[in-house]
MMTF fields as JSON, N, C-alpha, C and O atoms, coordinates in Angstrom:
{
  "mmtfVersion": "1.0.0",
  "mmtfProducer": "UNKNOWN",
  "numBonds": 319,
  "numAtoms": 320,
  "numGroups": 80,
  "numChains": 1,
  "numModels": 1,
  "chainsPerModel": [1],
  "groupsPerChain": [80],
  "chainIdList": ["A"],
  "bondAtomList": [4, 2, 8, 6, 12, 10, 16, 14, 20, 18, 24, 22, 28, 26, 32, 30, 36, 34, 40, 38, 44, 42, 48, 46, 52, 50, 56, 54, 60, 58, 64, 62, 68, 66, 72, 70, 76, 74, 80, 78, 84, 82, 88, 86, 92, 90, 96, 94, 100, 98, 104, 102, 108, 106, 112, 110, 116, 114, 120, 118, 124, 122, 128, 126, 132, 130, 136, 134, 140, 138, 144, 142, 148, 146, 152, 150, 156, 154, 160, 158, 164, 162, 168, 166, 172, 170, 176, 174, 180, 178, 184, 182, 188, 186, 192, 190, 196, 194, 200, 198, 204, 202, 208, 206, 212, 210, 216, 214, 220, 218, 224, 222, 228, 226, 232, 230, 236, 234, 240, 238, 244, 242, 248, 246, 252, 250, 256, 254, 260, 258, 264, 262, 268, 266, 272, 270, 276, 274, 280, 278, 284, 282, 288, 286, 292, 290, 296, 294, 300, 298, 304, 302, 308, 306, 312, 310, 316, 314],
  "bondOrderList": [1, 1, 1, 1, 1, 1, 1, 1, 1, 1, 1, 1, 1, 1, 1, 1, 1, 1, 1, 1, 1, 1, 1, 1, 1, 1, 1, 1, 1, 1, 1, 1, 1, 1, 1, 1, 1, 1, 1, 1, 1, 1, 1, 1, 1, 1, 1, 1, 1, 1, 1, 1, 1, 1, 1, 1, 1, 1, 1, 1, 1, 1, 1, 1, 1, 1, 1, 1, 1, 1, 1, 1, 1, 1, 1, 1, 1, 1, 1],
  "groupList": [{"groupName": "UNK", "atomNameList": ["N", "CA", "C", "O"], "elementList": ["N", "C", "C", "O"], "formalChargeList": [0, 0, 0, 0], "bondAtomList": [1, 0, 2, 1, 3, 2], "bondOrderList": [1, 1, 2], "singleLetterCode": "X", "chemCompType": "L-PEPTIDE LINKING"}],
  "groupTypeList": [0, 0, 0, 0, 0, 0, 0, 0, 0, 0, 0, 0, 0, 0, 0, 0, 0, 0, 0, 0, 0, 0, 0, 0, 0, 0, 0, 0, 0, 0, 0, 0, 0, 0, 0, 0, 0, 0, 0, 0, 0, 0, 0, 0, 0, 0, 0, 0, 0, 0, 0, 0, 0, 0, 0, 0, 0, 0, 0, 0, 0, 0, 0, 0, 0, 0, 0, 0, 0, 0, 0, 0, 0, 0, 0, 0, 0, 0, 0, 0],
  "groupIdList": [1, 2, 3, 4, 5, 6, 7, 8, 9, 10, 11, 12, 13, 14, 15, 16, 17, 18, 19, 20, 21, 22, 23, 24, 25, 26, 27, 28, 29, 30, 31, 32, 33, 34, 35, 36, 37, 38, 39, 40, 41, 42, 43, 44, 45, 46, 47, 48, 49, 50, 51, 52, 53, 54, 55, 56, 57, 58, 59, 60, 61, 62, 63, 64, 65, 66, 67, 68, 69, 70, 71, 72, 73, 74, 75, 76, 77, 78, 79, 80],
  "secStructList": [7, 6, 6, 7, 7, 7, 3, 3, 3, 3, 1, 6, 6, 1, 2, 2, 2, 2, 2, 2, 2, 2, 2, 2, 2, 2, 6, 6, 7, 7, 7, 3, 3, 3, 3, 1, 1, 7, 7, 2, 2, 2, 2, 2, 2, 2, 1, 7, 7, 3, 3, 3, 7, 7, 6, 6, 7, 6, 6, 6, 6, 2, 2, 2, 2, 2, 2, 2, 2, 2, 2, 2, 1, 7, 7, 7, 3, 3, 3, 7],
  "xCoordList": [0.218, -0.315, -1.079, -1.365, -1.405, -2.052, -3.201, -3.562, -3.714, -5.365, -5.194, -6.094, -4.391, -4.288, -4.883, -4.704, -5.565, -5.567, -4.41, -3.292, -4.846, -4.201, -4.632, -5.777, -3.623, -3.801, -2.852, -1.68, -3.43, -2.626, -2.431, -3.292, -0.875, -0.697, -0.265, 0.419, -0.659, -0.028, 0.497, -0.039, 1.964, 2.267, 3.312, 3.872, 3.119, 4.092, 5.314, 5.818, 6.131, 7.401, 7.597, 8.591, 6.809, 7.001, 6.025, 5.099, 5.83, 4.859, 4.0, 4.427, 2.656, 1.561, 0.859, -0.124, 1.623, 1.38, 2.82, 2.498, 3.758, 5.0, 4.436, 4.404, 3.94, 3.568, 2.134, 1.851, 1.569, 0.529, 1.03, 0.765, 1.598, 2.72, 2.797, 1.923, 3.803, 4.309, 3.267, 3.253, 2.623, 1.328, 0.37, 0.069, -0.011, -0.582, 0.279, -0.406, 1.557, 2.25, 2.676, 2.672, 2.931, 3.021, 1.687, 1.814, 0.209, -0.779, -1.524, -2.738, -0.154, -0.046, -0.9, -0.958, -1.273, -1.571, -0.455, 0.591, -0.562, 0.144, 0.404, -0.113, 1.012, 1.448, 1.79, 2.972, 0.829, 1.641, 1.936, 1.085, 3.291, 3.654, 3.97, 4.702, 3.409, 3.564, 3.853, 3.22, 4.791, 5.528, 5.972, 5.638, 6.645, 6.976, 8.591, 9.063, 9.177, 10.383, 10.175, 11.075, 9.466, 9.01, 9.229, 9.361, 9.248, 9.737, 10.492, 10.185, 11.666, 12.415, 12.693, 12.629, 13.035, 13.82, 12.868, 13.197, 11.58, 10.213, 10.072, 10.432, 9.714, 8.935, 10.421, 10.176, 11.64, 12.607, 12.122, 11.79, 12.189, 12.567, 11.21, 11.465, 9.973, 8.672, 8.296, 7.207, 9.632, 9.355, 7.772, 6.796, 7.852, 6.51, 6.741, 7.873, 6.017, 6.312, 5.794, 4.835, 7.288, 7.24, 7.122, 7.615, 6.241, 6.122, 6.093, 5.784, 6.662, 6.859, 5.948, 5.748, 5.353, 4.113, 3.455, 3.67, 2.751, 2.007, 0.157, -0.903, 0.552, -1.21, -2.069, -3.23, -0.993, -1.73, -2.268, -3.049, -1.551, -1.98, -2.384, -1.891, -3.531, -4.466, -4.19, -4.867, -3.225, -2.43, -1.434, -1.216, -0.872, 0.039, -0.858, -0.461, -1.871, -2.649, -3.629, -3.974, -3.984, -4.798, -3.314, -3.481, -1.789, -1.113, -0.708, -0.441, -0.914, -0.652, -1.346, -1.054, -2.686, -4.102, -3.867, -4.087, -3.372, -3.205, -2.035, -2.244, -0.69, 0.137, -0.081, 0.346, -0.921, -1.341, -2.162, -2.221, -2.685, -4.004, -3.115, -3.303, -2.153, -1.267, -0.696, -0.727, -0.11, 0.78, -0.008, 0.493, -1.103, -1.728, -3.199, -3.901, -3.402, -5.031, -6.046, -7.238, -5.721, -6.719, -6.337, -5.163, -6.809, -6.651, -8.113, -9.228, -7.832, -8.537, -9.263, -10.298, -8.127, -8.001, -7.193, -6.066, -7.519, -6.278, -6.312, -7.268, -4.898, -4.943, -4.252, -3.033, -5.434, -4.669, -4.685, -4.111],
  "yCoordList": [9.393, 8.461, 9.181, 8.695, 10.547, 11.358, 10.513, 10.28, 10.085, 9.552, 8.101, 7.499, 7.568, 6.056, 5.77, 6.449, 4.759, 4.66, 4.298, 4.002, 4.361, 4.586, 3.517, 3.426, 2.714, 1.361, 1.635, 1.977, 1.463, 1.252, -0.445, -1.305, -0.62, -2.386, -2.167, -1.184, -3.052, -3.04, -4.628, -5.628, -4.382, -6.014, -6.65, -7.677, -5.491, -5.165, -5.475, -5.345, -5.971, -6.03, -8.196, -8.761, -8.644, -10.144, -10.689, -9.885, -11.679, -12.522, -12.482, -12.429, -12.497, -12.591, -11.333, -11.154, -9.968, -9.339, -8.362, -7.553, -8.574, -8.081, -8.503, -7.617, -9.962, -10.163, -9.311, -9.25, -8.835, -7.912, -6.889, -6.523, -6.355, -5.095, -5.068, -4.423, -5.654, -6.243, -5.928, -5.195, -6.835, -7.02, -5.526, -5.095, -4.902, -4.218, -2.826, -2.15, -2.333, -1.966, -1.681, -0.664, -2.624, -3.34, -2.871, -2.02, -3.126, -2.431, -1.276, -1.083, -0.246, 1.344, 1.611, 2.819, 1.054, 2.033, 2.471, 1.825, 3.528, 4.019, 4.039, 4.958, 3.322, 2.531, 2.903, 3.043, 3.061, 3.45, 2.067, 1.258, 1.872, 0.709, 0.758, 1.681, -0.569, 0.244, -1.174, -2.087, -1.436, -2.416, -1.706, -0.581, -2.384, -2.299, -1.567, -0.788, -2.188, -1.723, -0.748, 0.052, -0.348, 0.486, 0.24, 1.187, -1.066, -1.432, -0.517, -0.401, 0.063, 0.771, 0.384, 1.087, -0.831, -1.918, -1.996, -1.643, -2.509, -2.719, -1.374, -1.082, -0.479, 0.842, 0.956, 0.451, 1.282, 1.802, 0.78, 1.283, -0.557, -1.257, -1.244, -1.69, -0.907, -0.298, 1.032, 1.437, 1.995, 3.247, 3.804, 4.203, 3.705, 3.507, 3.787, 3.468, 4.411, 4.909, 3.904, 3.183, 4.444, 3.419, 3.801, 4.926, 3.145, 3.899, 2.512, 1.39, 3.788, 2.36, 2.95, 4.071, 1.373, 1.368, -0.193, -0.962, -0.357, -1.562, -1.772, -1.179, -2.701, -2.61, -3.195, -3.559, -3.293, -3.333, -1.902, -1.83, -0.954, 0.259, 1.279, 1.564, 1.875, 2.19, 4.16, 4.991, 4.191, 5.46, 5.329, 6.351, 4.42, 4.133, 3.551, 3.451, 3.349, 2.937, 4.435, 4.384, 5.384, 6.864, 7.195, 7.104, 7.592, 8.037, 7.809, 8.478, 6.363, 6.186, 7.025, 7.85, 6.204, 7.187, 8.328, 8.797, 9.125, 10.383, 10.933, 11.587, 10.214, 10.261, 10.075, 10.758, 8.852, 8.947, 9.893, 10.061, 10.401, 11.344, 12.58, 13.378, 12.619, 14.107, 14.08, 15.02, 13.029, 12.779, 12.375, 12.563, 11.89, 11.675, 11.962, 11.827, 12.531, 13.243, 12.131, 12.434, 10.996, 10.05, 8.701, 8.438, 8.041, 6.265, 5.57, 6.077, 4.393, 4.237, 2.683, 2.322, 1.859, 0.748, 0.448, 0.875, -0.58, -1.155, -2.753, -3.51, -3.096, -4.225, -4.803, -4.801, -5.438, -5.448, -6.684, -7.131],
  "zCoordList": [-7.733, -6.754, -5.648, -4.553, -6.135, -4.891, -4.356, -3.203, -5.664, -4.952, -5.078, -5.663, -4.719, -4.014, -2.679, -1.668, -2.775, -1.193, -0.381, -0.802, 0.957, 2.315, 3.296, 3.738, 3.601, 3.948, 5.386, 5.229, 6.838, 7.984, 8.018, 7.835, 8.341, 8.347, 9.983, 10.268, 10.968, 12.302, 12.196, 11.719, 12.943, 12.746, 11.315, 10.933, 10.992, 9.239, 9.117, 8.002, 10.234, 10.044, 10.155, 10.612, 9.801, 10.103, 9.338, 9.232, 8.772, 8.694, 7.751, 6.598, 7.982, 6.379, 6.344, 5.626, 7.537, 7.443, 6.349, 5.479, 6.556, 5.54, 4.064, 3.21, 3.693, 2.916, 2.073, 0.876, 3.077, 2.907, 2.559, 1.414, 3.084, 2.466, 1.737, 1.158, 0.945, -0.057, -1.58, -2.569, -1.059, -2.174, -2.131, -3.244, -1.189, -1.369, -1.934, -2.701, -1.699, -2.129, -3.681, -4.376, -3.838, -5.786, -6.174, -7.055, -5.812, -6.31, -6.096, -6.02, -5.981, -6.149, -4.237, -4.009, -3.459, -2.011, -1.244, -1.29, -0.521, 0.085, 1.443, 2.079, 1.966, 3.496, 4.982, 5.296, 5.869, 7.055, 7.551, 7.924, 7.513, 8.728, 9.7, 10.056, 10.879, 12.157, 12.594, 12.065, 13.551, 14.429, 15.579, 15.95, 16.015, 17.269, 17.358, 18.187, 16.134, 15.496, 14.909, 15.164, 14.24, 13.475, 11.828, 11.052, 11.433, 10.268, 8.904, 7.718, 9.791, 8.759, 7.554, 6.545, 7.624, 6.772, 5.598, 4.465, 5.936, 4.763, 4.562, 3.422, 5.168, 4.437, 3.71, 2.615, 3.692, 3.16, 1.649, 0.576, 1.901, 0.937, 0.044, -1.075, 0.173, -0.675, -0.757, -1.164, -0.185, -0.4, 0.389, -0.246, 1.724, 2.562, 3.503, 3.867, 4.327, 5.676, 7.105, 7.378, 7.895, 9.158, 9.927, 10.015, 11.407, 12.216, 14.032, 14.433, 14.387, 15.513, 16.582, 17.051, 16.818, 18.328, 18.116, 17.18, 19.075, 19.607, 19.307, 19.505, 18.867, 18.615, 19.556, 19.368, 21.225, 21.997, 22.948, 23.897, 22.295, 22.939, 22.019, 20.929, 22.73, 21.993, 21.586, 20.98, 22.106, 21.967, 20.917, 20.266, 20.66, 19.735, 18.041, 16.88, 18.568, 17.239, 16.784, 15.604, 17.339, 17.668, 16.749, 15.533, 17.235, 16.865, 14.92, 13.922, 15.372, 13.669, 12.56, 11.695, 13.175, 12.129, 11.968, 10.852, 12.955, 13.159, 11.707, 10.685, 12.342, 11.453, 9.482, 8.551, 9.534, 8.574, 7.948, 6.73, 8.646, 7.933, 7.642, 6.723, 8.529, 8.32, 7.231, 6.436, 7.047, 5.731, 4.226, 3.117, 4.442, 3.175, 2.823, 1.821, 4.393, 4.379, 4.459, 4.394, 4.581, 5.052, 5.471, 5.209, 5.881, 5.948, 5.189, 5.305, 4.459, 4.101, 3.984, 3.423, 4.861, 5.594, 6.068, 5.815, 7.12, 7.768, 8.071, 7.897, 8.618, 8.385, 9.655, 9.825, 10.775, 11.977, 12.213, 13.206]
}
């Protein structure tokens, strides 16, 4: 799955965005999730990484990308 894409979800822990997860998940991309919680619960339960911050601050959204790129060398959408 090296060369899967790389999908940032903000908002991932609720709603039609979990559902986004979900789905995008099942069709092999590889996930930074980012809430506020830090959606342990979903990344644990799709084998996906969680990350907690606000997608009203713009340091906490810099950080993700960041995170992501470290861990999988790129982002390759997101879903805010």
């Amino acid at each position: 799955m090296k060369d899967a894409p790389v999908c940032l979800i903000t908002g991932a822990s609720g709603g039609l965005a979990s559902g986004i997860s979900r789905r995008l998940s099942k069709d092999g991309y590889r996930l930074v999730l980012m809430s506020r919680s830090g959606c342990a619960e979903l990344a644990e339960e799709l084998g996906q990484i969680g990350f907690a911050g606000s997608v009203m601050d713009d340091r906490d959204i810099a950080n993700a990308v960041s995170f992501g790129v470290k861990r999988f060398g790129r982002i390759d959408c997101a879903v805010f």
